[in-house]
N, C-alpha and C positions, 0 to 999 in steps of 0.2 A: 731267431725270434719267430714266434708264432701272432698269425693273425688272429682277433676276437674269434671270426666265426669257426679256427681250426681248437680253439683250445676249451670252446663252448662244448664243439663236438665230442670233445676227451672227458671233460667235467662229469663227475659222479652222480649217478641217476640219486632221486631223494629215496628211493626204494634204498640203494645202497648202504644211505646212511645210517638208517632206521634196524636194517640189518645188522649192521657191522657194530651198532652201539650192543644191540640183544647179545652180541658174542662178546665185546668189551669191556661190559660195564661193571662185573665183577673185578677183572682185573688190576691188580695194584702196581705193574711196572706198566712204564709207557711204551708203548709202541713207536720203531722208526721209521720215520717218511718211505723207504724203500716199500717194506713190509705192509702199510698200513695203504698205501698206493693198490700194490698189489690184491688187498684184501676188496676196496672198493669200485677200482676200474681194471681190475682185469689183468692189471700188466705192469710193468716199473719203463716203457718208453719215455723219452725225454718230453715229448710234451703229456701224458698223460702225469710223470710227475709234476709240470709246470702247472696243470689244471688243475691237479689235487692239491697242491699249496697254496695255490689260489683263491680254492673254496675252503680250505681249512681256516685262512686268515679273514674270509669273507663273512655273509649273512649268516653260516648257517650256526647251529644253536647246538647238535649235537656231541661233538667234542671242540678241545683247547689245544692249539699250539704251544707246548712252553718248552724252556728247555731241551730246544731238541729231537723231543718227543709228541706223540700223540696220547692224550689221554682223553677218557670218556667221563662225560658229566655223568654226577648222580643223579638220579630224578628229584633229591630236592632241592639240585640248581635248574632242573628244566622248567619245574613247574613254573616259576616266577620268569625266568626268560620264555618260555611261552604264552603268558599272561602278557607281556610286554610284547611281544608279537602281537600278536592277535591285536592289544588296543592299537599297535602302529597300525596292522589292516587296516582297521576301522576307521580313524581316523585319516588312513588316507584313500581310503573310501569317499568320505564324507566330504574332503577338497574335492576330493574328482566329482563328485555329484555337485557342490555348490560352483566347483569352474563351470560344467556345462550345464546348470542353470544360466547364468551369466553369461555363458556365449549363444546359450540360442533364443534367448533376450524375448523370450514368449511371458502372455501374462502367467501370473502362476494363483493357484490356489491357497492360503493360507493356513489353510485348514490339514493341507496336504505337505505341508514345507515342517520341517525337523526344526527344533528350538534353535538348534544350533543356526540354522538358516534366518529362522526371524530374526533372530537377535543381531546377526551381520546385513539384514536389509535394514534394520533401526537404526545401525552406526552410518551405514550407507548413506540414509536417511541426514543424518545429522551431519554428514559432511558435504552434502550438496545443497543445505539451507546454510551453512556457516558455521553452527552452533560446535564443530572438531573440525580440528584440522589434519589432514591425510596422515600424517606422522602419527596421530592417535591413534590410526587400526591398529589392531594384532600384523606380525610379522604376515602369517601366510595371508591374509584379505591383502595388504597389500601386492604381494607376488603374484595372486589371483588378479587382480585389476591392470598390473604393470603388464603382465603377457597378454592381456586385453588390450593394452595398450589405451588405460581409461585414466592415467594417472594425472594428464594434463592440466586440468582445471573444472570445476565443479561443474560446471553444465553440461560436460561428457555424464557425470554421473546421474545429472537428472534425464539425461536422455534416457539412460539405463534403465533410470526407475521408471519411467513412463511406459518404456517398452513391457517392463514387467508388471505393470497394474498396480504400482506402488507410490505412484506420485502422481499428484491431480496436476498438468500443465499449466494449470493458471495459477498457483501457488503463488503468493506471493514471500519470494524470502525474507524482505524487510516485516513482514509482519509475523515471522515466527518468534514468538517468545516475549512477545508483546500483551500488551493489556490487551489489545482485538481478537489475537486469537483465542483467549478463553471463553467470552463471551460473561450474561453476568450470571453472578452465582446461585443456586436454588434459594439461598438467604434473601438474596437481594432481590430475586421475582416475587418472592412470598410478602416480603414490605412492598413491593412494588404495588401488591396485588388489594392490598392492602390500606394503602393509601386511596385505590380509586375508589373503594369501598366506602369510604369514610370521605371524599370528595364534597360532599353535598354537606355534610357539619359544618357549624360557623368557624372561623377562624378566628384570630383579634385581631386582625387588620379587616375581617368585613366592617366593622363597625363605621370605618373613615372613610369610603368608599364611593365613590360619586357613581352615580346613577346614571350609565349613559347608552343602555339598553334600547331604545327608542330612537337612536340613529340608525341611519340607512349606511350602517358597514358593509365593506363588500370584502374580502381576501380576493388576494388574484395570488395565484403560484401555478406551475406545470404541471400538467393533469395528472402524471405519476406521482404529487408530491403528499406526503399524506399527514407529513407535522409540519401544521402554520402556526408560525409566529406571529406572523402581521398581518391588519387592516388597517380600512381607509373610508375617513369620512369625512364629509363636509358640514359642516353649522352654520348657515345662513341667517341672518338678522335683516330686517328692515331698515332701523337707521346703522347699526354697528357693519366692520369688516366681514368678509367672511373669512373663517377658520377653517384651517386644513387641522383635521385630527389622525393621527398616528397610533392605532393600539399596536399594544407588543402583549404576549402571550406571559402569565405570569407564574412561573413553575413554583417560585418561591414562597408563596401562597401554601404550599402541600411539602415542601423539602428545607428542612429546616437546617442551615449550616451547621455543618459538624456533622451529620448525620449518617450513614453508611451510603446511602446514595449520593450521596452530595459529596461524598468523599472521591466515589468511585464515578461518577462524572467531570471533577478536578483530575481526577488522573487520566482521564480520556481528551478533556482539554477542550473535544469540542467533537461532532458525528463525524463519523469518516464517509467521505464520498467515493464510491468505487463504479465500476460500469458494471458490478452483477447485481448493485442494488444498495442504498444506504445505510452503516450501521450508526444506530444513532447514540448520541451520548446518553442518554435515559430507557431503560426500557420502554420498550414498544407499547403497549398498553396505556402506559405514561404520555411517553411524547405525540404519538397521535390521538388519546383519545383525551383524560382531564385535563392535558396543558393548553391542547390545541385550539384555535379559535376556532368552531365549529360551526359553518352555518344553522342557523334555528336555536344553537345550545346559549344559554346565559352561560357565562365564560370571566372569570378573574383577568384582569391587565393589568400594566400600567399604560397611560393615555398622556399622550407627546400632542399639544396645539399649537399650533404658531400661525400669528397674522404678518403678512408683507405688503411691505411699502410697495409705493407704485414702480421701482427700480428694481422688484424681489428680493432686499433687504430686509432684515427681521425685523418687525415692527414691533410684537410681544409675544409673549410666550408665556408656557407653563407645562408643567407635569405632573398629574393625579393618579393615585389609584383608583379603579372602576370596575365598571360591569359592562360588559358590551355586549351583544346578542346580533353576530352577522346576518344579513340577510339571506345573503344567499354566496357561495364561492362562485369563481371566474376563473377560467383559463387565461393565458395570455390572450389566445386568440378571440376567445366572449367579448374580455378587455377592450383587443383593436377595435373589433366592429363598435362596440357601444360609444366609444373616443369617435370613430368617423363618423355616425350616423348620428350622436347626439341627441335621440328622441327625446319630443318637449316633455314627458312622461319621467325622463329617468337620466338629467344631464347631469348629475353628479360629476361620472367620471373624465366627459369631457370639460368641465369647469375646473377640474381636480387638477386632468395632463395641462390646462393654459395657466393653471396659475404656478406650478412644477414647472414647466417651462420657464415660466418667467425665471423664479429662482433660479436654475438651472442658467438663463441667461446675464442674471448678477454675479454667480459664480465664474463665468468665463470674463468676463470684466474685471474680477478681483486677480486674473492669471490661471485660473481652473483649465485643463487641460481634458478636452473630449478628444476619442480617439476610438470611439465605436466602429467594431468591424463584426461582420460573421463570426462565429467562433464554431468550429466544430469539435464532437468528441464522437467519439466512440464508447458506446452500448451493448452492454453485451443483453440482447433477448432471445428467451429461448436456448440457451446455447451459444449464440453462433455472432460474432461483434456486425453490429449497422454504425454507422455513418448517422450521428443526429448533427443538423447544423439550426444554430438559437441564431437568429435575425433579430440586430436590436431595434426595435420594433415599437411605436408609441406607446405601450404600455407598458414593456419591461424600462425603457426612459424614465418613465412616469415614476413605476415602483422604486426603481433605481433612488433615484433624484427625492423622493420623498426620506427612504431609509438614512440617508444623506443629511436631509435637513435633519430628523429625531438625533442625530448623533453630533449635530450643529447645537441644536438647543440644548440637548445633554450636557454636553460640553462647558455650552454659555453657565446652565444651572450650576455647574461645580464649581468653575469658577466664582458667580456672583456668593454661594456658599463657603467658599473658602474648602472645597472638597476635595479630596484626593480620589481620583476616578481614573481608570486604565486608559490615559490618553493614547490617542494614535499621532504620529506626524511625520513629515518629510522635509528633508532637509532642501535649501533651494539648489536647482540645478540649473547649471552654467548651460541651456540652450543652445543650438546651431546660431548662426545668425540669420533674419529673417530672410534676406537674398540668398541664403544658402539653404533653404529650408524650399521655397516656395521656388527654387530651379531642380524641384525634387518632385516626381511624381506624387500626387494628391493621393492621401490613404494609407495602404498598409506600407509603402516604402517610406512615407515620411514619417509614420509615428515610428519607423525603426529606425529611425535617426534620433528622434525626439526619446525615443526609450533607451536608448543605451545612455543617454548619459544623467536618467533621474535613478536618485541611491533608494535604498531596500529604505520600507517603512519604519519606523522605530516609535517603542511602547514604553510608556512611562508615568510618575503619579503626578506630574507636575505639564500643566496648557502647554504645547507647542504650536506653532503654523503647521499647517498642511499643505506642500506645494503643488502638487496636482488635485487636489478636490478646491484650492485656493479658499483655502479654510483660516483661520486665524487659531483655530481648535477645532478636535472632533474628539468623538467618541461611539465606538461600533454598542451599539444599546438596542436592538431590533432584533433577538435570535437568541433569544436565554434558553430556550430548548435545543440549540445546536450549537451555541458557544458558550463556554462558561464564563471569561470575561464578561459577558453580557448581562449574565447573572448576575455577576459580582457588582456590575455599575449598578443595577436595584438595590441590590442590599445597602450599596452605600447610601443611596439616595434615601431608605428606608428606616436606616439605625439613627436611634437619640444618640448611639457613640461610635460613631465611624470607625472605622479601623484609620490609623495614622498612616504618613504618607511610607514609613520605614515597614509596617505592617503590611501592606496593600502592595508594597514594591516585594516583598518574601511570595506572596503567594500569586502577582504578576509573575515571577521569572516563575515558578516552578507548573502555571499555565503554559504559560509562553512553549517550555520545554515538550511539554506533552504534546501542543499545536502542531509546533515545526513537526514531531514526530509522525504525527498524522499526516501530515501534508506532503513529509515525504513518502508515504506510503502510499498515497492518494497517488499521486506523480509517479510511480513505479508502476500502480498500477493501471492509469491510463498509456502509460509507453508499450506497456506488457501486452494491453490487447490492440495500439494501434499495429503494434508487427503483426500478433495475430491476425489482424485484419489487413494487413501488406502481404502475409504469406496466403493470402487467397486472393494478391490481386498482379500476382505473377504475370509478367506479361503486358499489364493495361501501362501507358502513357499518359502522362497531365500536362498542361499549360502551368508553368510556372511564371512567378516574378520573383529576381533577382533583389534581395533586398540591403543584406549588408555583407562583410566578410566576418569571420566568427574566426579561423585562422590559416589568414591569407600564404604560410610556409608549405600548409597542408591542402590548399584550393579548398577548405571548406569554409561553405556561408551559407546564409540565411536565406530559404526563398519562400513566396507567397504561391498554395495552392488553393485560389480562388473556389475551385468544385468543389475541395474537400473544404476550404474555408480552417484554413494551418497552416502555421507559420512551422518550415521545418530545417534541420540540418542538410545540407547535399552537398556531395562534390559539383563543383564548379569550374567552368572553362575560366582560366587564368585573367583572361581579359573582361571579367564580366562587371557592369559595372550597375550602380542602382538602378532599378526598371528597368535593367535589359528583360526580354523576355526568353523563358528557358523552355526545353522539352524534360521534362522527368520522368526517371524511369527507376525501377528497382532492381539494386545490383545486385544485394545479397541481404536476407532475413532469417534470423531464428531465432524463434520467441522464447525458448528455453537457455539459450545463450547469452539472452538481453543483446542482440543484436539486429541491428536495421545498417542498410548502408542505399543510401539514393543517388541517383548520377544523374548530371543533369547538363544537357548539351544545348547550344544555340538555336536557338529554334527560329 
């Protein structure tokens, strides 16, 4: 037996072959092994014949072993077996250039990469957002990935892609292929553009319109926020109550159901809220400039008033369409101060938050459950995720607890009409007992007792109670430029022929469907950039509180991070029990893998 590199050494130069065909290839008897040995390497030794038989049965393309014999191709068998060479060259050229693309994981230029290359970073593509599954590549992408050892699971390959300039890290996968990520279409900016245009025309609902332009409305929303739905104002009387008035922003004024917009707002369901910034369910133009209640601007609504008894129980009520003209917007923070300092000049809003209050304190009377804490998120500006933490704070109370009541009185309205309108409610929840409750640290440990055991909201065309607003009915009606439900309760409120309770329950679920969808996108993508924002805080420790077990086989549970103001997943010391107090730390993050993992020890 001979080794590889003794019989490498015997193997026929290509000079040989090329020769030996030139003398060959006339010839019509075959040539035998001894003979045709000696012609090519020089000699008939035993391993020079072994390497000659070798290479005759091997790659090369010049002559055929048959019978026996050696015989030499015609050149109109080379030509096509050398075309079929050469494209094997090339194409296995073109693996070897796209493996080490792939293994030296550099950005690459576009413009500079072969079709063949784009086309296998677009499948690449699709399989690290979900849209194919690994099994769909071509045979050799896969072979290319597995010696990469990238076949794992799909966040190997977004790493890939990020490495090479071909995937934005903050992607959101749940939103490929979704209505968000098209954005809307040149048709629908052009009507868009087109309605603001025409804004200022009468409509046939100006005609019924109450005239309530000459109150002192205020909005109060977040200084970033730039489509307002709501204001607030008071009507004061000499002998009468006063009145809390509620405007809501009236899109339906300019979007007439059915209409391409209105169509494609129902299938958004409602704005998406993300930390790079809001998409909203109506084009831009739309939702911040002719829907929005603008301070200084005469502005379409519809206007929610309710008087309360001395106990914050609804005394009367009603609902108009109007014309409002704010005075001026408010921050939260404008908000607080004008509630504390109350100037004789401009008490509106501290008369506003006492009488808010009060309701607010008939609603915990009727079983209403407050359970106001910090909340923080994270924001992506500029770039790079901050840390915003919202304090509830007497004026978002206030706003709170107002939007509350319009959706109390809406409620009331449909029902005294016999309406079918997209009610909200909750079913009642079997409680801790109160000795077991109040042996429970005050705050975020107790409402995590108090929360696990109230159920998921539930939407319907027919009144329910509401167990944590301690509503008898509600109805979300404040936010027709960010929810469509909300729009949809106007309309009903608005039509000589309602849509029936079978009708309204059809285009409740196929809202509903599009919400959740939102929502879980929203939720991916706040998780997405808290890790972002954990994989930059390597290193730092928090004060934690221990609040529930989430599952106790696995030590994980639930704890409270007071600084960051979030409630989070963490491993947990075995024996931890509610309000103990923990140290937290970060064991392992990566934002491309959807993963966080927090450890948290006895502090």
């Amino acid at each position: 037996m001979f080794n590889r590199e003794v019989l490498a050494e015997a193997k026929p130069r290509r000079s040989a072959w090329g020769a030996a065909w030139l003398l060959l290839k006339d010839e019509s008897e075959p040539l035998g092994l001894y003979d045709f040995c000696d012609l090519v390497c020089g000699g008939t030794e035993p391993v020079q014949l072994s390497a000659c038989w070798l290479a005759l049965v091997g790659g090369q393309q010049w002559f055929r072993w048959k019978q026996g014999g050696v015989h030499a191709r015609s050149l109109e068998e080379l030509k096509p077996l050398r075309r079929e060479r050469r494209l094997k060259a090339i194409a296995e050229e073109a693996e070897h250039r796209w493996f080490l693309l792939l293994k030296e994981r550099r950005p690459i230029e576009p413009s500079l990469c072969s079709e063949l290359q784009l086309e296998r970073i677009e499948l690449l593509k699709k399989v690290a957002s979900g849209r194919l599954e690994l099994e769909g590549l071509p045979e050799a992408m896969r072979q290319s990935l597995g010696q990469l050892h990238l076949t794992q699971e799909r966040s190997q390959l977004r790493h890939l892609l990020v490495d090479l300039g071909q995937w934005d890290p903050h992607q959101l996968v749940s939103m490929t292929g979704t209505v968000w990520s098209s954005g809307f279409s040149e048709e629908l900016l052009k009507q868009a553009q087109q309605i603001e245009q025409n804004a200022e025309q009468e409509q046939p609902s100006d005609a019924s319109r109450r005239d309530l332009s000459g109150q002192r409305c205020v909005t109060i929303d977040d200084e970033d926020t730039r489509d307002i739905d709501d204001g607030l104002s008071l009507e004061q009387t000499a002998a009468g109550p006063t009145r809390i008035w509620i405007h809501v922003a009236d899109p339906g004024r300019l979007i007439s159901a059915g209409s391409p917009l209105d169509l494609e707002a129902r299938r958004r369901g409602s704005s998406l809220y993300l930390a790079q910034g809001n998409v909203p369910m109506f084009p831009e133009n739309l939702s911040t400039g002719v829907f929005s209640l603008r301070a200084g601007q005469r502005t379409a609504a519809w206007s929610t008033w309710a008087e309360l008894n001395d106990d914050g129980s609804l005394a009367d009520y009603g609902v108009v369409r109007s014309w409002v003209k704010p005075i001026y917007r408010l921050s939260y923070e404008d908000a607080d101060e004008l509630i504390e300092l109350a100037p004789p000049q401009d008490r509106d809003l501290a008369d506003l938050e006492a009488l808010l209050s009060r309701r607010r304190l008939w609603r915990l009377s009727q079983g209403a459950l407050q359970m106001d804490l910090p909340e923080g998120r994270i924001r992506c500006r500029d770039g790079a995720p901050q840390l915003e933490v919202t304090e509830p704070s007497s004026s978002r109370q206030m706003v709170a607890e107002a939007m509350i009541l319009a959706g109390a009185v809406t409620a009331q309205l449909g029902q005294d009409r016999e309406l079918a309108l997209p009610f909200r409610s909750q079913l009642p929840a079997e409680l801790p007992a109160k000795t077991e409750l109040e042996a429970l640290p005050d705050g975020a440990v107790r409402y995590a007792a108090i929360k696990r055991c109230l159920s998921r909201g539930l939407m319907g065309t027919k009144p329910a109670a509401h167990f944590s607003l301690g509503l008898p009915a509600y109805v979300q009606a404040t936010s027709p430029i960010r929810r469509y439900g909300d729009l949809l309760v106007q309309r009903q409120l608005a039509a000589e022929t309602p849509l029936s309770e079978e009708s309204l329950q059809e285009l409740v679920n196929e809202v509903d469907g599009a919400v959740r969808e939102g929502i879980g996108i929203s939720r991916e993508d706040q998780r997405h950039w808290q890790q972002v924002w954990f994989e930059a805080q390597k290193g730092q420790q928090w004060r934690a509180q221990f609040l529930r077990w989430l599952r106790p086989q696995d030590n994980l549970g639930l704890v409270r991070i007071d600084e960051l103001a979030m409630d989070l997943a963490a491993e947990c010391p075995s024996q931890a029990k509610p309000g103990d107090g923990l140290l937290l730390r970060v064991q392992s993050v990566d934002s491309l893998r959807d993963q966080l993992r927090l450890s948290a020890s006895p502090f």
